[in-house]
N, C-alpha and C positions, 0 to 999 in steps of 0.2 A: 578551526574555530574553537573555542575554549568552551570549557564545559559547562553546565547550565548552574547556578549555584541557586540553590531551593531549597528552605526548611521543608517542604514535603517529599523529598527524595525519598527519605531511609523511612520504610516501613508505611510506604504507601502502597494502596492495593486500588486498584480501578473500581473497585465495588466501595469504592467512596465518596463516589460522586453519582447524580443521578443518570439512569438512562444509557447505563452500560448497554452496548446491544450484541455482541460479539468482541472477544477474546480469546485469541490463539497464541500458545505460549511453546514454544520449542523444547524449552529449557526443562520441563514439565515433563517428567518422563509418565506419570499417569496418563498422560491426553495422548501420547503416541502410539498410536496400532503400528506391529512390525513384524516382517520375518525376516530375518537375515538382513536387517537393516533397509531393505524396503519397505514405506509407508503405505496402508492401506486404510488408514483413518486419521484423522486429526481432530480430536474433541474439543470442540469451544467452551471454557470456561466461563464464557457468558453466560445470562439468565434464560435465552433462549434454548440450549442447546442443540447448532445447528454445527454440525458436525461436519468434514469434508472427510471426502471419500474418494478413493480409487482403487477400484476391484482389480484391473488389469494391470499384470503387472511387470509391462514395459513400459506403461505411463506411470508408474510408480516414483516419488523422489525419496531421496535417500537420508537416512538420521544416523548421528554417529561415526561418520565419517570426517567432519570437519567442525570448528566451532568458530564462534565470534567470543572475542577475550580466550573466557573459560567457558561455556556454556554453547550445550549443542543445539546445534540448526539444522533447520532441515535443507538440502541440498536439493535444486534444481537443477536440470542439464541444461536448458536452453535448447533444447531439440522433441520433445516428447513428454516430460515431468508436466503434471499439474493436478489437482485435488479439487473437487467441487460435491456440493448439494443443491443436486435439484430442487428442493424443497427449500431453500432459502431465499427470501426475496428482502433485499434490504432496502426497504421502500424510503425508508425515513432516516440515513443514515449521514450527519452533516459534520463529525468531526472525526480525522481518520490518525493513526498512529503507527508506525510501523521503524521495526530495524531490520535491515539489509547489510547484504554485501553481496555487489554486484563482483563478477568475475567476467569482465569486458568496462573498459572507461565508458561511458554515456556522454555523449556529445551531438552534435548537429551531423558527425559522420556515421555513428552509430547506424548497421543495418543488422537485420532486420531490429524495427522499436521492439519495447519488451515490455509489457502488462506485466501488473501484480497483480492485483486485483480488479476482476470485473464481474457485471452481469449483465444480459442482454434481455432484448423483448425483439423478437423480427431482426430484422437486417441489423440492426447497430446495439455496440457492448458501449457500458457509461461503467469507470473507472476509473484505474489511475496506471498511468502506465509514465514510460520514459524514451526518450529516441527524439529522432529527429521530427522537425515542427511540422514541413510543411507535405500531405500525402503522404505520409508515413502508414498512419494506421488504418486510413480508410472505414474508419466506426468513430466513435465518440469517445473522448478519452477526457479524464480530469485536467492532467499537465503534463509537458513536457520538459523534463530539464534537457535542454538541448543549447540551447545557443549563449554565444558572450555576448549578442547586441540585444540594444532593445530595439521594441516595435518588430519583432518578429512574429507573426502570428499563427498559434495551433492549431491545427483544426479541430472544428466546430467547437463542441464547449469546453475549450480546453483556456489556458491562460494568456489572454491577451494583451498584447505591449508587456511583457514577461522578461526581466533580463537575470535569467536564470542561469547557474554556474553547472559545469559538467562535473558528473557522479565520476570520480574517478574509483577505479578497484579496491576495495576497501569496506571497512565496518563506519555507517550510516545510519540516522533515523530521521525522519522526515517527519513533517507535523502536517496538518492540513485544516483549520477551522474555517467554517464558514459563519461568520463572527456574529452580522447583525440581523435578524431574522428581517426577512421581506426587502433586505435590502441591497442583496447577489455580490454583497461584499465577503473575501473570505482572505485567512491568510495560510502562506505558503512558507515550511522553515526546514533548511537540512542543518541535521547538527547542530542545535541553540541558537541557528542564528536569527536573526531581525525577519520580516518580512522579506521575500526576495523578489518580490513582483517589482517593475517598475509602473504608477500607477497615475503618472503625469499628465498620459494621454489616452486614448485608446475607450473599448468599454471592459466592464467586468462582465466573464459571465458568472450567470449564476448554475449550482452543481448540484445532485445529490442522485443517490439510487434511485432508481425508476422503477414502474413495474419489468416483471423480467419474465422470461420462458424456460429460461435455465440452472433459474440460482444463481447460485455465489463460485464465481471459480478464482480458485488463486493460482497462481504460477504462470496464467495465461489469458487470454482471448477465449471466451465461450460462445461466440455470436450464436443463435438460433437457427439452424438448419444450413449452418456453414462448419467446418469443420476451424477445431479448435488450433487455434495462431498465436502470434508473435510469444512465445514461451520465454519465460525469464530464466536468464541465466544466471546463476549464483545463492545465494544463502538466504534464508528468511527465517528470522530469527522470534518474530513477535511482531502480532497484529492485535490494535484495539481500535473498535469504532465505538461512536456514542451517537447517539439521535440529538445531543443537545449540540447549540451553538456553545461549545465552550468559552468560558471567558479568559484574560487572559491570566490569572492568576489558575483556573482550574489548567490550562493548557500548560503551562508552566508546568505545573504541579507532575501533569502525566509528563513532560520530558523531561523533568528532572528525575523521576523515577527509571525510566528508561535509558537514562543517561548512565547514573550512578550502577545501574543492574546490570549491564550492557558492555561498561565499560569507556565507553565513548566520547 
């Protein structure tokens, strides 16, 4: 998919738009706690700062060992890695940003699925994850890039009638706005591209963080009093969320800066 072309690329900073609420940046060697190349902090650049953490350290993922272009990432294993703040509840959080590189293609064969980011309250996590559509994740997930057909459907509030491409191994960023407020319309973009829902038929649903009991975990599945699942496997380069319904010149704006920085 070609690259995003945007007078806001070069010398855009997410503190330029309103309602920054969390920013995580890899590349940032200030925001990374380490020893030996295990992560034991990850500081949000946001105005919050809600900071992820991981004291143990064989749940620890790794910096400096790989990058995306030129710029380092944090590495996931897909087995045990993941970083969370209890203290964080992203109540209000409706437009999501993030670059990746998964290390497993993502498709409708894809097992076990793999969460980025979630947070939970009781039995079920709301997030975003990837894998296959149907009993996959058994909680509540944003979307799934999983299948070539449409009218495939995710479960629960996940992307309905969805005719979404497989993540193939690779450097990625994803866009996700939920566009018109009250109206459970949102849009879904890997790599510049168009909307990728098909939206013909079917319903939309509508997304956002919930209250939670756990916070903010990335790397994985934090459900509330179940122990923490489906771990992502691969690279995570940069996460920005916003409470606003971006429009689509601001959403632009944020993927062409991620594009251009990123390389992608």
């Amino acid at each position: 998919m070609p690259l995003i072309i945007n007078p806001f690329r070069v010398g855009f900073n997410p503190y330029d738009l309103d309602n920054l609420q969390y920013w995580y940046d890899a590349s940032d060697f200030d925001t990374i706690i380490k020893s030996l190349g295990a992560v034991s902090e990850w500081k949000d650049k946001g105005p919050n700062g809600y900071h992820l953490l991981q004291p143990t350290g064989v749940n620890q993922p790794q910096t400096g060992t790989r990058k995306i272009n030129t710029l380092d990432a944090i590495d996931f294993d897909g087995t045990s890695h993941y970083l969370q703040n209890p203290g964080a509840c992203p109540s209000n959080v409706r437009s999501v940003f993030l670059v990746f590189h998964p290390d497993v293609n993502i498709d409708e064969t894809t097992t076990p699925a793999r969460i980025v980011i979630s947070t939970a309250s009781g039995e079920y996590s709301i997030g975003d994850g990837y894998g296959p559509a149907t009993g996959a994740f058994l909680n509540e997930v944003l979307t799934a890039f999983d299948e070539d057909e449409p009218n495939v459907y995710v479960d629960r509030q996940g992307a309905s009638n969805a005719n979404l491409p497989d993540i193939t191994i690779g450097d990625h960023f994803y866009s996700m706005v939920r566009q018109v407020s009250g109206s459970g319309d949102w849009f879904i973009g890997l790599d510049g591209s168009v909307d990728l829902r098909d939206l013909t038929s079917g319903t939309r649903h509508d997304w956002e963080f919930a209250s939670c009991g756990t916070g903010l975990t990335i790397g994985a599945s934090g459900r509330k009093g179940t122990p923490v699942e489906f771990f992502w496997d691969g690279l995570i380069g940069e996460l920005i969320m916003f409470s606003d319904e971006l429009t689509t010149a601001e959403r632009e704006a944020v993927e062409g800066y991620l594009s251009h920085k990123w390389g992608i």
